[in-house]
DSSP file (Angstrom, degrees, kcal/mol; ACC not computed):
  #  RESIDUE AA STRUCTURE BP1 BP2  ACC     N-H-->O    O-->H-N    N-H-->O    O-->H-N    TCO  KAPPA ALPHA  PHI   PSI    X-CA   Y-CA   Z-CA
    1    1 A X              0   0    0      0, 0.0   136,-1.6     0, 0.0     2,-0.4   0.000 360.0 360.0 360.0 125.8  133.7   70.3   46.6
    2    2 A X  E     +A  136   0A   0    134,-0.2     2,-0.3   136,-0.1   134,-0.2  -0.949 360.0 177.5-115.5 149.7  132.6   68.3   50.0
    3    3 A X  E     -A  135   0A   0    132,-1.3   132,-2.1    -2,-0.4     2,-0.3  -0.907  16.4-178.7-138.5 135.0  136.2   67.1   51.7
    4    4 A X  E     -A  134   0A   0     -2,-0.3     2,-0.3   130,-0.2   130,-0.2  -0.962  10.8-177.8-147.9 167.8  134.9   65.2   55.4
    5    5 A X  E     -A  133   0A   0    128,-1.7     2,-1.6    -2,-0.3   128,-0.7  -0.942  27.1-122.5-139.5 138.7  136.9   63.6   58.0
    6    6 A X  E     -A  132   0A   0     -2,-0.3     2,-0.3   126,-0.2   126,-0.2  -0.614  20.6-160.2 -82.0  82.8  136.2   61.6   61.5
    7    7 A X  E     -A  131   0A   0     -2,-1.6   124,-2.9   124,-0.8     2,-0.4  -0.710  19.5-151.2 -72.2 137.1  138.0   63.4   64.8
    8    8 A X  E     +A  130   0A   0     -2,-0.3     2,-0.7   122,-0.2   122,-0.2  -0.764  18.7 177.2 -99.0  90.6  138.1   60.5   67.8
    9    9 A X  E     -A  129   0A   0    120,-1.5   120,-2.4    -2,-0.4     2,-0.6  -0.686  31.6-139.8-117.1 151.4  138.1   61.1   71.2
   10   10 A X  E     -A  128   0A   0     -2,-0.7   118,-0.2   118,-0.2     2,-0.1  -0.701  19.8-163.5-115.1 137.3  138.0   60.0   74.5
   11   11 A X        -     0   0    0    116,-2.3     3,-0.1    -2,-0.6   109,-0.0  -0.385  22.6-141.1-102.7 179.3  135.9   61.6   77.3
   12   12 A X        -     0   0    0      1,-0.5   114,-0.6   114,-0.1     2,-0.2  -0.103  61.7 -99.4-109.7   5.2  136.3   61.2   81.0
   13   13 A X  S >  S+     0   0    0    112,-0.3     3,-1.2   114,-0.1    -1,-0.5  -0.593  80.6  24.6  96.0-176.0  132.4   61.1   81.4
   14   14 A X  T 3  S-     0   0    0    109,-1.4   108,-0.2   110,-0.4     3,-0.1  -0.224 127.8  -0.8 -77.5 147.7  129.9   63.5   82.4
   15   15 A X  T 3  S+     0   0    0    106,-1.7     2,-0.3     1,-0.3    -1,-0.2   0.530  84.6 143.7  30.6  49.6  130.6   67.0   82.0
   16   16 A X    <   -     0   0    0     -3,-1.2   105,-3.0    47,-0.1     2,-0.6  -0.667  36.6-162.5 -87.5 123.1  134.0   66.2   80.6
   17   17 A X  E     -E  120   0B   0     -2,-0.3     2,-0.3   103,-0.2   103,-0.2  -0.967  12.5-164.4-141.4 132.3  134.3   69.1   77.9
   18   18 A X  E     -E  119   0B   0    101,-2.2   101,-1.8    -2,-0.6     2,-0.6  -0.901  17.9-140.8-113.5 151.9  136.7   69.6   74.7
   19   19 A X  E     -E  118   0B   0     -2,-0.3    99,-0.2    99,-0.2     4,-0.1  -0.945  18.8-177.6-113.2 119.8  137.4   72.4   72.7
   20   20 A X    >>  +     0   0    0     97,-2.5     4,-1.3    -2,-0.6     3,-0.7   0.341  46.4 109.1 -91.6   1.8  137.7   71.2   68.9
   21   21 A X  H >> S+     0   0    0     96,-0.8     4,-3.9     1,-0.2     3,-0.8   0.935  78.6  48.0 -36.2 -70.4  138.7   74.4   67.2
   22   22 A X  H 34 S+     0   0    0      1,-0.2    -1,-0.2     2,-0.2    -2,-0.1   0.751 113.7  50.6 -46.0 -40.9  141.9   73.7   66.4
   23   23 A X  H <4 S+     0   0    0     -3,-0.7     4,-0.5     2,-0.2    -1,-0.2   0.740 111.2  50.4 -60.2 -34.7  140.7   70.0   64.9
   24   24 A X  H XX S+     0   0    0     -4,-1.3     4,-1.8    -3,-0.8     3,-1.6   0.961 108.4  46.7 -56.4 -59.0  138.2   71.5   62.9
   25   25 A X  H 3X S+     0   0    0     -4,-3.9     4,-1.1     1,-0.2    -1,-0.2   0.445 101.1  66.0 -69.3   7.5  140.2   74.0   61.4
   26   26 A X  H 34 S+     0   0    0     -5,-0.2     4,-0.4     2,-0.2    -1,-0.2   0.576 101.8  54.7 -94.8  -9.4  142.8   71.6   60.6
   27   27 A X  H <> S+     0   0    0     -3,-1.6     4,-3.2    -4,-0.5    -2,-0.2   0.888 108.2  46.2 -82.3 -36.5  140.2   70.1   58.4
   28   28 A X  H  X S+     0   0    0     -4,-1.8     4,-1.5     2,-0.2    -2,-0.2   0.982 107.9  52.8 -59.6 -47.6  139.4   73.1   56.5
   29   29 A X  H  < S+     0   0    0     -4,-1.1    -1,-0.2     2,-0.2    -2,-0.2   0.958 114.0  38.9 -72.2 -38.4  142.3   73.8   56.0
   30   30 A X  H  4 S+     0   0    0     -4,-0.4    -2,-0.2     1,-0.2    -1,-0.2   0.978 102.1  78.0 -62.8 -59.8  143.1   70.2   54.5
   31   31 A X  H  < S-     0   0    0     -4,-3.2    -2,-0.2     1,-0.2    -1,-0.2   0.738  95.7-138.4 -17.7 -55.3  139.5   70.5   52.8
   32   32 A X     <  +     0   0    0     -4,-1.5    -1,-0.2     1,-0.3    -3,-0.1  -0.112  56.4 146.4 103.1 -55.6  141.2   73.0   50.0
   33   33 A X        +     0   0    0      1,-0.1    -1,-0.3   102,-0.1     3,-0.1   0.022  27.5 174.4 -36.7 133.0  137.5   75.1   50.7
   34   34 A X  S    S+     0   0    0      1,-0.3    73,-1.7    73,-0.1    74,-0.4   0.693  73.2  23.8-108.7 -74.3  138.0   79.1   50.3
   35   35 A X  S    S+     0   0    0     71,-0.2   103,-2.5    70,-0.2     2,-0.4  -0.697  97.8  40.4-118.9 149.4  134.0   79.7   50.8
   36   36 A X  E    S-CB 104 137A   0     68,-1.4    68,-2.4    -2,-0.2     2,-0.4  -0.988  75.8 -35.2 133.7-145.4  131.3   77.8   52.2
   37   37 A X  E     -CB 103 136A   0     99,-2.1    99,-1.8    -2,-0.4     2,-0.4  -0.971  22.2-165.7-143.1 110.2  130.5   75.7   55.1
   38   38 A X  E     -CB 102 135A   0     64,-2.6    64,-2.5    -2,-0.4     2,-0.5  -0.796  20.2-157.0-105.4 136.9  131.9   72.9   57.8
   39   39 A X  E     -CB 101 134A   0     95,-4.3    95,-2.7    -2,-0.4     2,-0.4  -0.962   5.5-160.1-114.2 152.7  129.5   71.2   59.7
   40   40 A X  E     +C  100   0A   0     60,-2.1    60,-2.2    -2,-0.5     2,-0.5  -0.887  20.4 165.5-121.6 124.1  130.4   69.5   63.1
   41   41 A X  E     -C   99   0A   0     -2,-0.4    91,-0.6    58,-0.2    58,-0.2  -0.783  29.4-134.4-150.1 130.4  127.9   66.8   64.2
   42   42 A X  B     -D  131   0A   0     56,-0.9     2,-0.7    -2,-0.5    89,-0.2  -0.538  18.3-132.5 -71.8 135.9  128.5   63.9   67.3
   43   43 A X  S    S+     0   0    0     87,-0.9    87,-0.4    -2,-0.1     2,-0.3  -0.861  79.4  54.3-112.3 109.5  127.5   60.2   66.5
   44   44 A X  S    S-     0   0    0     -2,-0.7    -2,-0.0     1,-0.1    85,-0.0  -0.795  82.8-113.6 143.8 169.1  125.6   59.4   69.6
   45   45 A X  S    S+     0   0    0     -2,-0.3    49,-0.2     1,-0.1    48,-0.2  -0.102  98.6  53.6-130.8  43.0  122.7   60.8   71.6
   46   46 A X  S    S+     0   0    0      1,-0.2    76,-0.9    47,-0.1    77,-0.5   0.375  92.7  75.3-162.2  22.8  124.3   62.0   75.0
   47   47 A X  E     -F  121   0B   0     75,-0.2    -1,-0.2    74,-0.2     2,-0.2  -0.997  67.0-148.1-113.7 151.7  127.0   64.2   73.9
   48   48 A X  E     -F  120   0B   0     72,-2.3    72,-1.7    -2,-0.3     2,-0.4  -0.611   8.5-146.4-105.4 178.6  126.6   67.6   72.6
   49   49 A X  E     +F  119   0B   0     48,-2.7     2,-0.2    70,-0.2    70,-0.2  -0.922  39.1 122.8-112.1 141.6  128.1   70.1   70.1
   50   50 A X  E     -F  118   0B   0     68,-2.2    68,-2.5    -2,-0.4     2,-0.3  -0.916  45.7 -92.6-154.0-165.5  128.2   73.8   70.7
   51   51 A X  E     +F  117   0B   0     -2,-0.2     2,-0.2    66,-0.2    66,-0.2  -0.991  42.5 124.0-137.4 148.1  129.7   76.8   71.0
   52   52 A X  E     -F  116   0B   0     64,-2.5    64,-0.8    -2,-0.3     2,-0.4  -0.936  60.9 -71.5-170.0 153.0  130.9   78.8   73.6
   53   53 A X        -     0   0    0     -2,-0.2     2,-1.2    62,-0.2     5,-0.2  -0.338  47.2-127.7 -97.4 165.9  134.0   80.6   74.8
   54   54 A X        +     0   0    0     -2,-0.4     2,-0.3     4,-0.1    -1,-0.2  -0.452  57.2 119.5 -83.3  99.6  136.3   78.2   75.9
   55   55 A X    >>  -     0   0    0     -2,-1.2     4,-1.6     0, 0.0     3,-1.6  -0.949  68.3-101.7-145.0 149.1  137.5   79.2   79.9
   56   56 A X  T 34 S+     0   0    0     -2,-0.3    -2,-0.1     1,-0.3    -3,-0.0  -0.004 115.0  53.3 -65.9  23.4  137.4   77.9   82.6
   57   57 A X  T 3> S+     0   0    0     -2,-0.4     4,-0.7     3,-0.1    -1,-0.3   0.349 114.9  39.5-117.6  -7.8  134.9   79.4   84.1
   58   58 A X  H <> S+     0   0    0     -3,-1.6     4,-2.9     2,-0.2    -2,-0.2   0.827 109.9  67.1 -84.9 -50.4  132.2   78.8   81.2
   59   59 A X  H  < S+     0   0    0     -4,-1.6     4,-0.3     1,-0.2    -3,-0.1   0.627 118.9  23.5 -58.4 -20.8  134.0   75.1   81.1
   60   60 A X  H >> S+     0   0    0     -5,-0.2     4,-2.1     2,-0.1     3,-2.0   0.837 115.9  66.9 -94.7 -62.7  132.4   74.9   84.5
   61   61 A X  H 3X S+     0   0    0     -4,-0.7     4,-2.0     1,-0.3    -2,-0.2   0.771  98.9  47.1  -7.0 -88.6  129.9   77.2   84.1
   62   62 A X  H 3X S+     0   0    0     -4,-2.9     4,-0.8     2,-0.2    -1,-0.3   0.670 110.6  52.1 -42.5 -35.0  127.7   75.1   81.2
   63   63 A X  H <> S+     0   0    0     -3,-2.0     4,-3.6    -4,-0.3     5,-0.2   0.827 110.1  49.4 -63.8 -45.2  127.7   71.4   83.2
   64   64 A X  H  X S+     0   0    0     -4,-2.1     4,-0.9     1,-0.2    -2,-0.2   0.928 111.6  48.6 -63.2 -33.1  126.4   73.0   86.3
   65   65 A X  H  X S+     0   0    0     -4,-2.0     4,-1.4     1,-0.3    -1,-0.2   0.773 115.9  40.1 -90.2 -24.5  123.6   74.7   84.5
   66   66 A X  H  X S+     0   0    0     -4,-0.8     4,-3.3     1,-0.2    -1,-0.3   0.865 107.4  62.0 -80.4 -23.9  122.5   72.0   82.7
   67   67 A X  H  < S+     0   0    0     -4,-3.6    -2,-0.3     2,-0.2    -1,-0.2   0.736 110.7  47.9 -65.6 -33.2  123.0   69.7   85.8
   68   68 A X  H  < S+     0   0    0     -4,-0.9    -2,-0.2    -5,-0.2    -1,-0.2   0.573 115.6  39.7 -90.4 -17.4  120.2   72.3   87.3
   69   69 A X  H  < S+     0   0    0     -4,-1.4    -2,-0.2     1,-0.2    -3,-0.1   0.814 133.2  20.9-105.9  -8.9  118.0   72.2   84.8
   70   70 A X  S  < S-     0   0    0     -4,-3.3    -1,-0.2    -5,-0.1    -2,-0.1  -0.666  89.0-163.1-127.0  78.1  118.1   68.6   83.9
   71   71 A X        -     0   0    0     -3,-0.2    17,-0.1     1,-0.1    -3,-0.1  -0.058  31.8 -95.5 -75.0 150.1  119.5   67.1   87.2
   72   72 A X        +     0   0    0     -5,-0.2     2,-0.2    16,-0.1    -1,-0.1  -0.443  66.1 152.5 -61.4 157.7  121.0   63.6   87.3
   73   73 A X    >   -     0   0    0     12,-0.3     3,-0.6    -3,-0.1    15,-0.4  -0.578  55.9-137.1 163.1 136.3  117.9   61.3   88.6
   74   74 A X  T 3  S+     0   0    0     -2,-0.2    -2,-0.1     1,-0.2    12,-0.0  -0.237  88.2  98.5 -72.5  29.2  116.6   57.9   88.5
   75   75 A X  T 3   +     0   0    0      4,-0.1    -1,-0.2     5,-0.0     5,-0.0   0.655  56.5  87.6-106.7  -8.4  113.7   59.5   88.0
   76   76 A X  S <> S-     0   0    0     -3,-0.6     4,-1.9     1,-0.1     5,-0.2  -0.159  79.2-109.6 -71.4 164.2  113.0   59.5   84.4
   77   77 A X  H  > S+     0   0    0      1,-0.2     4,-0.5     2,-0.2    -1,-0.1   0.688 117.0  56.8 -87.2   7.6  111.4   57.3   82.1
   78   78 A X  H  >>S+     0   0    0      2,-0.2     4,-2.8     3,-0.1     5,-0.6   0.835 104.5  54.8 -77.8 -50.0  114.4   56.2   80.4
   79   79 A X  H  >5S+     0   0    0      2,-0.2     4,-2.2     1,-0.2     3,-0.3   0.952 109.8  51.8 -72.5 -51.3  115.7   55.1   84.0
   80   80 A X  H  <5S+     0   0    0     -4,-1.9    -1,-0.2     1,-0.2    -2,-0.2   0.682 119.2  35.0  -5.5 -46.2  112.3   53.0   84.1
   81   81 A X  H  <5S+     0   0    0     -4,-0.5    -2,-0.2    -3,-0.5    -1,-0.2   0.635 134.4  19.1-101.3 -14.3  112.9   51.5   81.2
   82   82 A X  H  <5 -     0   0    0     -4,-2.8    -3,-0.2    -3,-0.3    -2,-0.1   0.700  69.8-151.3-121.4 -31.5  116.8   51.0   80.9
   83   83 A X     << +     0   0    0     -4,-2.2    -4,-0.1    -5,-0.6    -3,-0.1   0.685  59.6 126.6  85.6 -10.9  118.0   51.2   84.8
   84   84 A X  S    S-     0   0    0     -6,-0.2    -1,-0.1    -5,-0.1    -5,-0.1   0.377  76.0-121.1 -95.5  -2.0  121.4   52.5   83.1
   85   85 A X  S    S+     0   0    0     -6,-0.1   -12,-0.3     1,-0.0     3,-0.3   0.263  85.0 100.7  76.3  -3.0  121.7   56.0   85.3
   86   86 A X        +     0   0    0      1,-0.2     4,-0.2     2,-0.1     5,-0.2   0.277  29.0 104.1 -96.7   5.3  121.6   58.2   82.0
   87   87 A X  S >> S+     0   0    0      1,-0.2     3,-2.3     2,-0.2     4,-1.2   0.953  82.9  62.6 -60.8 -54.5  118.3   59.7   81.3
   88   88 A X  H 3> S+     0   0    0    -15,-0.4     4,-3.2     1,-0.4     5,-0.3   0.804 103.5  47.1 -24.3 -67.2  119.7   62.8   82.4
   89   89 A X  H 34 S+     0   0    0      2,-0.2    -1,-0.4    -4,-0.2    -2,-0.2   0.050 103.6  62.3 -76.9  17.5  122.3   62.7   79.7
   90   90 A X  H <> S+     0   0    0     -3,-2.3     4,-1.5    -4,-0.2    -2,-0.2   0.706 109.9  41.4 -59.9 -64.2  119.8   61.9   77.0
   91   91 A X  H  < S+     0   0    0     -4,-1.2    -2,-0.2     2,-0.2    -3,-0.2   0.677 111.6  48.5 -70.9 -35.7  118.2   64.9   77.6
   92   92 A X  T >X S+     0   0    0     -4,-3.2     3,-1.9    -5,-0.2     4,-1.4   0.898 110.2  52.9 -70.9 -34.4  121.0   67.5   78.1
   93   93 A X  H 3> S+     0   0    0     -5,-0.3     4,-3.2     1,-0.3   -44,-0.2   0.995 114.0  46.2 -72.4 -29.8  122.8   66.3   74.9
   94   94 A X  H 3< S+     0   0    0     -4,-1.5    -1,-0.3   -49,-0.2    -2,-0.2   0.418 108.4  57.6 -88.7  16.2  119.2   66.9   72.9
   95   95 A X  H <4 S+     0   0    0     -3,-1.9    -1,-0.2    -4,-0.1    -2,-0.2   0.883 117.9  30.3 -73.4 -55.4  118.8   70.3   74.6
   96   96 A X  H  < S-     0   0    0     -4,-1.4    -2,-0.2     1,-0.2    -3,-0.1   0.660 114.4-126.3 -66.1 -36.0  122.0   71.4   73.3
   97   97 A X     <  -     0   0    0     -4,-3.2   -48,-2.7    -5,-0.4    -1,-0.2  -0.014  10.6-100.3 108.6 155.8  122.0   69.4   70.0
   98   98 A X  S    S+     0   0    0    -50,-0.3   -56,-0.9    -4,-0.1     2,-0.2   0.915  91.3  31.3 -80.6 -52.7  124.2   67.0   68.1
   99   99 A X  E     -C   41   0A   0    -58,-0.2     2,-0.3   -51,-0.1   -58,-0.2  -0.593  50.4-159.4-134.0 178.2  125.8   69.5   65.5
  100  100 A X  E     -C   40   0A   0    -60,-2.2   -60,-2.1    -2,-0.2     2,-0.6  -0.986   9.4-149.9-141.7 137.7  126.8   72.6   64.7
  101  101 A X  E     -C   39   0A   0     -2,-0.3     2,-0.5   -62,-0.2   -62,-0.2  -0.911  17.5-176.9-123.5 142.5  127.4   74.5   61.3
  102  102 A X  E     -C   38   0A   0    -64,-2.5   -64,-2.6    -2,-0.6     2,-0.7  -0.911  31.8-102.9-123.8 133.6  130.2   77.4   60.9
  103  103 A X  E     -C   37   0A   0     -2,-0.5     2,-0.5   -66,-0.3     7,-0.4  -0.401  22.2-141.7 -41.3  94.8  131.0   79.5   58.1
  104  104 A X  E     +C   36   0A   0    -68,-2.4   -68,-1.4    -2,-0.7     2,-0.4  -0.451  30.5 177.1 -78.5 125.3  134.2   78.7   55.9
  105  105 A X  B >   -G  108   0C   0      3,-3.1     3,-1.7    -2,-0.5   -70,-0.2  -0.993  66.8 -17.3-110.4 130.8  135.8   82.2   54.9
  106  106 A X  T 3  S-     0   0    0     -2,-0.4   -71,-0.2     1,-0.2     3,-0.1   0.757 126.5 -58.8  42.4  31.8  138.8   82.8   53.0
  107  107 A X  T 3  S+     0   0    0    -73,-1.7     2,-0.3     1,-0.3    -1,-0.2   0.864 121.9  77.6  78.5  31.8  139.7   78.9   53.9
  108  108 A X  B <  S-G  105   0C   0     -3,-1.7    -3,-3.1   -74,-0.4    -1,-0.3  -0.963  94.6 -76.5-158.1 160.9  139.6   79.2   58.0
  109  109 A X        -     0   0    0     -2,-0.3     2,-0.9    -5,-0.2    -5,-0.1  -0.083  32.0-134.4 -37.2 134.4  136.7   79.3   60.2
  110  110 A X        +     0   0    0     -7,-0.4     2,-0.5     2,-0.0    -7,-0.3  -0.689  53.4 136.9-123.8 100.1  134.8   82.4   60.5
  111  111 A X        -     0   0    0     -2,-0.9     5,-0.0    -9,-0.1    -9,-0.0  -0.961  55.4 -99.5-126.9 124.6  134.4   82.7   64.3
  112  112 A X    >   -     0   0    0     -2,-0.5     3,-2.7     1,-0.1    -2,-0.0  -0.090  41.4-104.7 -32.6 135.7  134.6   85.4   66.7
  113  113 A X  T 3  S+     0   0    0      1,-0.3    -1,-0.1   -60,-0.0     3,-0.0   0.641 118.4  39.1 -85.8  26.9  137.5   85.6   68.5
  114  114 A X  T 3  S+     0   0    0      1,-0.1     2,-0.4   -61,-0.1    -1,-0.3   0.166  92.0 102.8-105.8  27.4  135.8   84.1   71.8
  115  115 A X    <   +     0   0    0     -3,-2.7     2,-0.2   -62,-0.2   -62,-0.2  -0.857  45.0 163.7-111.2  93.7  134.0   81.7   70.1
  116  116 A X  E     - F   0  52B   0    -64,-0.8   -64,-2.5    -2,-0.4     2,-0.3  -0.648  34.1-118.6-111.3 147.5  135.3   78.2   70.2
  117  117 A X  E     - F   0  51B   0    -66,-0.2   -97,-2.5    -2,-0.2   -96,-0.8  -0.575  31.5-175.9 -97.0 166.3  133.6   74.8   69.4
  118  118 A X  E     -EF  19  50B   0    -68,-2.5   -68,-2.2    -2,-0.3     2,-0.3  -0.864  26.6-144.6-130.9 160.5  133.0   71.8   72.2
  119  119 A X  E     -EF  18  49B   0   -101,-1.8  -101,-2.2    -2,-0.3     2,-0.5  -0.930  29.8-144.0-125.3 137.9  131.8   68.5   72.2
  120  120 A X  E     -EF  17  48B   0    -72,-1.7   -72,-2.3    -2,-0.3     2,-0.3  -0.928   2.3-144.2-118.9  97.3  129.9   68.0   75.8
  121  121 A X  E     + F   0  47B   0   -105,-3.0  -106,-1.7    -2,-0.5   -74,-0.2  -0.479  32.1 158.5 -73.7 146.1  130.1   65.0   77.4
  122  122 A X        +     0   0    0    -76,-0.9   -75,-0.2    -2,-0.3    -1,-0.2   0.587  38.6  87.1-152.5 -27.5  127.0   64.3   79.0
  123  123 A X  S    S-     0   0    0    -77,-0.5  -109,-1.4     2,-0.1     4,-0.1  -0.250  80.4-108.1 -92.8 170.2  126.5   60.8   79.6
  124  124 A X  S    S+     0   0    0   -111,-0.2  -110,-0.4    -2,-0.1     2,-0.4   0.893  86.7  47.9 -84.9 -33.9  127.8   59.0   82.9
  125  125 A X  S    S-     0   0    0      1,-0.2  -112,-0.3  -112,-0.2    -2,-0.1  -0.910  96.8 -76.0 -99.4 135.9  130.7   56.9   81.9
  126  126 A X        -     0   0    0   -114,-0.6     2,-0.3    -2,-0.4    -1,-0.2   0.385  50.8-172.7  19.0 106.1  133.4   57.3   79.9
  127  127 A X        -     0   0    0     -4,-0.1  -116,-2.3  -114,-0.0     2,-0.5  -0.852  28.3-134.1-124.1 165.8  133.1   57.2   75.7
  128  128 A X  E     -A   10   0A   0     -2,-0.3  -118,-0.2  -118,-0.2     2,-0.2  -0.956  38.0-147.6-119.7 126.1  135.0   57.2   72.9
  129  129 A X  E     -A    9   0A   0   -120,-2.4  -120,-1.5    -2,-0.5     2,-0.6  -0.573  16.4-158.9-104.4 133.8  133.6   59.7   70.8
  130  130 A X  E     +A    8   0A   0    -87,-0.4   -87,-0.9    -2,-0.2     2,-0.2  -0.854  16.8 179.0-123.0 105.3  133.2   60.2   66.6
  131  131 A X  E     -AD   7  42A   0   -124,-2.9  -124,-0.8    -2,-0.6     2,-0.3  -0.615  17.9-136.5 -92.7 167.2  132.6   63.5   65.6
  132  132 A X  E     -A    6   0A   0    -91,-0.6  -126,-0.2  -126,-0.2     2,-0.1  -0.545  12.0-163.2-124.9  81.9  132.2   64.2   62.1
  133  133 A X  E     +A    5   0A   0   -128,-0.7  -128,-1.7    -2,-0.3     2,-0.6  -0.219  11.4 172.3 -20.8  96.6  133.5   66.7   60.2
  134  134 A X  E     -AB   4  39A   0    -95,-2.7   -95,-4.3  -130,-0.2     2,-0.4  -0.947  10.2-168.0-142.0 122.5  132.1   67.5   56.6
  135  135 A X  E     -AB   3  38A   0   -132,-2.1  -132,-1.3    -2,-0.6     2,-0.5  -0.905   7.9-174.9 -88.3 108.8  133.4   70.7   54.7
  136  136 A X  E     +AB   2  37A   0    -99,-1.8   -99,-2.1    -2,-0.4   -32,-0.2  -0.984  33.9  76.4-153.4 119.8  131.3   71.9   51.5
  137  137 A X  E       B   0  36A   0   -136,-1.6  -101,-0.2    -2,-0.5  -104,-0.1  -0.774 360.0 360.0-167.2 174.7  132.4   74.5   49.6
  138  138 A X              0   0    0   -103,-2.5  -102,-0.1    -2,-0.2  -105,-0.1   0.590 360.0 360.0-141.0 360.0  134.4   76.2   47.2
């Protein structure tokens, strides 16, 4: 059985961070899947998906670090060619990666219990964001 679903949301901009646990698993749990697999994946290229756990000191934690290894700057060649302030946020959402997949067990998420998923806003303005949900399974 594959069951998938669209979550929508609206960021604040970069490093604007959501925890989606609770959305996800309200799709497994609609999904009907006992065993198997959800995948999580962002339609877009300058947010990410991850995991991590979700506090406010990680919630800070993860912008700053990426902000130090891929610092905002008009120096990139994206900002050469587009002018738009975002190369930065090209590149962080494709360190971290678009999607994520978790393990369905006994029909709920099989996650540690400090392990929560995000979506990572990364780009400089304001989005409204489409993640996609797809559950496949049995």
């Amino acid at each position: 059985m594959v069951h998938q679903e669209r979550l929508e949301l609206a960021t604040s901009g970069h490093r604007d961070i959501h925890d989606l646990t609770e959305r996800i698993a309200g799709v497994v749990r609609a999904s009907g899947v006992r065993t198997g697999t959800v995948h999580v994946f962002n339609v877009g290229s300058t947010a990410a998906i991850g995991m991590i756990e979700f506090e406010p000191g990680l919630e800070a934690d993860l912008p700053e670090m990426l902000d130090r290894l891929i610092p905002p700057s008009r120096d990139y060649g994206h900002e050469r060619a587009w002018h738009d302030g975002n190369g930065h946020s090209h590149l962080q959402a494709t360190l971290l990666g678009p999607s994520l997949t978790v393990p369905v067990t006994a029909g709920a998420l099989a996650l540690g219990t400090w392990q929560q998923v995000f979506l990572l806003e990364c780009d400089v303005r304001p989005r409204q964001r489409t993640v996609v949900v797809t559950v496949a399974g049995e």
